[in-house]
C-alpha positions as CSV (number, residue, x, y, z in Angstrom):
1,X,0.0,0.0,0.0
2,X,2.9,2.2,0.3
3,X,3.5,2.7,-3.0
4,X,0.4,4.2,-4.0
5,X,-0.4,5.8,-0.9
6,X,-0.7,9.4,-1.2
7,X,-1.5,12.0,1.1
8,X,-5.1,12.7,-0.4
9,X,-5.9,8.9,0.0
10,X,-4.8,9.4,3.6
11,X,-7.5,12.0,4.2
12,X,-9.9,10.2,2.6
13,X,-9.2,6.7,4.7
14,X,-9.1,9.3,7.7
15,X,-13.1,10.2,6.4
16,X,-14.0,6.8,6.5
17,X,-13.1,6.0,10.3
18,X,-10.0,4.1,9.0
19,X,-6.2,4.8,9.5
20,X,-2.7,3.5,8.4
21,X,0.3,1.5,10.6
22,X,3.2,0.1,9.8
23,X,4.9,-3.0,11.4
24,X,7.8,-1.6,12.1
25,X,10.4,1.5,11.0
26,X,12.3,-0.4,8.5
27,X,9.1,-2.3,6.8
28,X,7.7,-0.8,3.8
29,X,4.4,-1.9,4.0
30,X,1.5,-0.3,5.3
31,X,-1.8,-1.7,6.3
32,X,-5.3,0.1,7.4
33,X,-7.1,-0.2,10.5
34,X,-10.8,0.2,11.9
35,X,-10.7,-0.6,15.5
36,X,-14.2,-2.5,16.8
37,X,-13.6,0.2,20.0
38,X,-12.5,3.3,19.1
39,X,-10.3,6.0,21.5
40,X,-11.4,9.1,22.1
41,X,-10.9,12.1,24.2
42,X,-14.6,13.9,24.9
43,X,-13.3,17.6,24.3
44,X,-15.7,18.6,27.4
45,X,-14.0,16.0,29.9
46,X,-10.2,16.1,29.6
47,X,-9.2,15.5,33.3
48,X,-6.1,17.1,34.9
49,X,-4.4,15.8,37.6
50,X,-3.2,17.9,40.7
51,X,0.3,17.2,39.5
52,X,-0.6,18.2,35.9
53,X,-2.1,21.4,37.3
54,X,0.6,22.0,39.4
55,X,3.1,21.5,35.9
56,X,0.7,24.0,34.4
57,X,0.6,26.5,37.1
58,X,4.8,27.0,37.5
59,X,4.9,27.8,33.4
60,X,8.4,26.1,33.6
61,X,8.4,25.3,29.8
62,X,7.2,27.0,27.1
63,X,4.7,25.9,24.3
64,X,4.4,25.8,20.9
65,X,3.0,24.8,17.7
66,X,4.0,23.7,14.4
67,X,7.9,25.0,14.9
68,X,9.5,21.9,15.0
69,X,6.8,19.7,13.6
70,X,9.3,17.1,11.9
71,X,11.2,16.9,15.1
72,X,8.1,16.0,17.1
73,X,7.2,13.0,14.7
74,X,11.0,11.9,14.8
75,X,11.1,11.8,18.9
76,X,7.5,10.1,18.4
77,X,9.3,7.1,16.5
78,X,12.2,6.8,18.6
79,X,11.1,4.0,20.6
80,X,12.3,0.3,20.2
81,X,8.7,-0.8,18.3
82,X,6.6,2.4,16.2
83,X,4.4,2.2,13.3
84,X,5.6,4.7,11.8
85,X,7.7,4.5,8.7
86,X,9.5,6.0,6.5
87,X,6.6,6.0,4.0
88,X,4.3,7.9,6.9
89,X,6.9,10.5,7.6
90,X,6.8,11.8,4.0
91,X,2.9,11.6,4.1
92,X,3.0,13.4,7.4
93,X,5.2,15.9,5.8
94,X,3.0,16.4,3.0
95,X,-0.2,16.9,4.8
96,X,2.0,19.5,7.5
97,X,3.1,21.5,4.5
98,X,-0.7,21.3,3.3
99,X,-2.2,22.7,6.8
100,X,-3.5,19.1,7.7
101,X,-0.6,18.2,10.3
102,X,0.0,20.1,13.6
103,X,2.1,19.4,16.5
104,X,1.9,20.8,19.9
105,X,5.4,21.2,21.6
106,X,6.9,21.6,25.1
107,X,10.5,23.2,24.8
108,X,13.3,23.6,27.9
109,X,14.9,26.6,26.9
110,X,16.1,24.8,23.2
111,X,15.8,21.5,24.2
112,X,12.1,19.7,23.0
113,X,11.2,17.8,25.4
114,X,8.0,16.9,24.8
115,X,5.1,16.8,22.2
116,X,2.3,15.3,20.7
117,X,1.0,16.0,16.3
118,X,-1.9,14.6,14.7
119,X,-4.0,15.4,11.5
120,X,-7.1,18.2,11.4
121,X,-10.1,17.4,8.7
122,X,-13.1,19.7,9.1
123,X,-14.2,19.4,13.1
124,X,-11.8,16.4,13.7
125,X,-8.5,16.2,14.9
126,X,-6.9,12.6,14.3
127,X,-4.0,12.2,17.0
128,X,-1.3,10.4,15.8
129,X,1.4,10.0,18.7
130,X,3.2,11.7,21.5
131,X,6.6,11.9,23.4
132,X,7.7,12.6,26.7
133,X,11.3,13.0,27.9
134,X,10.3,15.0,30.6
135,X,7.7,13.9,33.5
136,X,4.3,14.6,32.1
137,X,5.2,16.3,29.3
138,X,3.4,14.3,27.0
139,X,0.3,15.3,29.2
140,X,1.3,18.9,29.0
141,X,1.2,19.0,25.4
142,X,-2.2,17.2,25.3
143,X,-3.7,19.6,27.7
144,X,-2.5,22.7,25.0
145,X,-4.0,20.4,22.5
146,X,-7.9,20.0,23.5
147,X,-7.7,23.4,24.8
148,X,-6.8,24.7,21.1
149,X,-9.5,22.1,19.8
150,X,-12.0,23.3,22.0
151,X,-11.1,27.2,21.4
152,X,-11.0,26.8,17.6
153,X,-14.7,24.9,17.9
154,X,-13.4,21.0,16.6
155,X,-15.5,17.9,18.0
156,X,-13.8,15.4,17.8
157,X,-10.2,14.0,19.5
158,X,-9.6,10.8,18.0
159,X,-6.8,8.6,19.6
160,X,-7.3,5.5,17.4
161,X,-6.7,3.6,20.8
162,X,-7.4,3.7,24.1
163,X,-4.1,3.4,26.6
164,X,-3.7,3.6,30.3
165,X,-1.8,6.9,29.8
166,X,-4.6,8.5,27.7
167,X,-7.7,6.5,29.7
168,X,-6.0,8.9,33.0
169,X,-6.2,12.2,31.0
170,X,-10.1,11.0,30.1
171,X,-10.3,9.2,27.5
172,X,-12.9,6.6,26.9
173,X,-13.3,4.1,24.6
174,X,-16.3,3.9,22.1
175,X,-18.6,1.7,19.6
176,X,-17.1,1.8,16.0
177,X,-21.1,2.8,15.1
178,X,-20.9,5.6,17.7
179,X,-17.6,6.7,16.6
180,X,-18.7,6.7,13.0
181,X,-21.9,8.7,13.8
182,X,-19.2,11.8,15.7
183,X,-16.8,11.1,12.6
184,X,-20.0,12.1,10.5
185,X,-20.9,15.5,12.5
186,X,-17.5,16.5,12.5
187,X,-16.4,16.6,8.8
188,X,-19.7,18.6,7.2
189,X,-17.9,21.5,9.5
190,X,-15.9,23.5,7.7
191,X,-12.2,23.2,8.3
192,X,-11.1,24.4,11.7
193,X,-7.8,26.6,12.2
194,X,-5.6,25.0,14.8
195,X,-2.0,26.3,14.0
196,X,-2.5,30.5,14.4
197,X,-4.4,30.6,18.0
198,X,-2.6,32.6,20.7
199,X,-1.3,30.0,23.4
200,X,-2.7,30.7,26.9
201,X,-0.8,31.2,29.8
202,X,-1.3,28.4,32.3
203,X,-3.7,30.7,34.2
204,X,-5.9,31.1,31.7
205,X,-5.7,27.0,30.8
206,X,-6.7,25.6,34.1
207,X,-9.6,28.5,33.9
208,X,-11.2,27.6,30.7
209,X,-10.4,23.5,31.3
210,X,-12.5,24.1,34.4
211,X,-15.0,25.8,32.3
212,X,-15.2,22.9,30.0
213,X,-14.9,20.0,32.2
């Protein structure tokens, strides 16, 4: 499939509820999923921790987006097993260069040390993987994430699967039926701007997560 796989076709398998994975870094081959339960992260229900809150409220790194985009997919694969290869980093190239690719980044001074990217189409933001070489950084960057999906008016925070990691932040698993039924609402919105909003301070994160949650 890698071959022919272009970065349209990945939006459109994206529209149909289905996404691609590779075995490994060095296999060529990729193959298409449709999970029976589907991940997800209700944008109204992201739960911080009191450490999290704590992270947020000393400000001791600062956030981005989209400055080091190819970075933050790199330090996403740099683990001993990923699915993504080299055939997915040009596609997630291609679809960053397009506007369809974000990533959400925690710096230390010039080091990144944390981050999470994933693809926007219409209300739907498809989350594609996080890092963390910090403690909960990873979490950081998710927090800046649903707060710039929720500000910018998306619906839906896909996670393709459900982890223990994510499952503590508030994600909850789903029917394929119900997922294809929010999939469905959120593409006839038009296509939702997630790389130019201001960042918040942390202040004004922990407000508006209370807000929401």
């Amino acid at each position: 499939m890698s071959d022919i796989l272009t970065a349209d076709l990945l939006l459109s398998g994206y529209a149909q509820g289905i996404f691609p994975m590779a075995e490994g870094r060095e296999t060529s081959e990729l193959h298409w999923f449709e999970p029976k339960w589907r991940g997800v992260i209700p944008l109204d229900g992201f739960h911080i921790s009191h450490s999290l809150a704590k992270l947020i409220r000393q400000e001791r790194y600062s956030v981005r987006v989209n400055t080091a985009f190819h970075e933050t997919v790199e330090r996403c694969a740099a683990r001993d097993e990923t699915w993504i290869n080299d055939a997915l980093f040009s596609l997630y190239a291609k679809l960053h260069q397009e506007g369809f690719a974000h990533s959400v980044e925690i710096w230390e001074g010039r080091s990144l040390v944390g981050g999470v990217f994933g693809i926007t189409l219409g209300g739907a933001f498809f989350g594609e993987s996080m890092f963390s070489s910090r403690k909960n950084t990873s979490k950081l960057a998710l927090a800046y994430a649903v707060d710039r999906l929720n500000a910018a008016g998306f619906t839906l925070f896909d996670t393709q699967y459900l982890t223990p990691h994510l499952a503590s932040l508030g994600g909850i698993e789903i029917s394929r039926t119900a997922y294809k039924q929010q999939l469905a609402t959120a593409l006839v919105q038009p296509h939702r701007d997630f790389g130019t909003i201001v960042i918040p301070s942390g202040h004004q994160l922990l407000q508006r997560m209370t807000q929401t949650s």
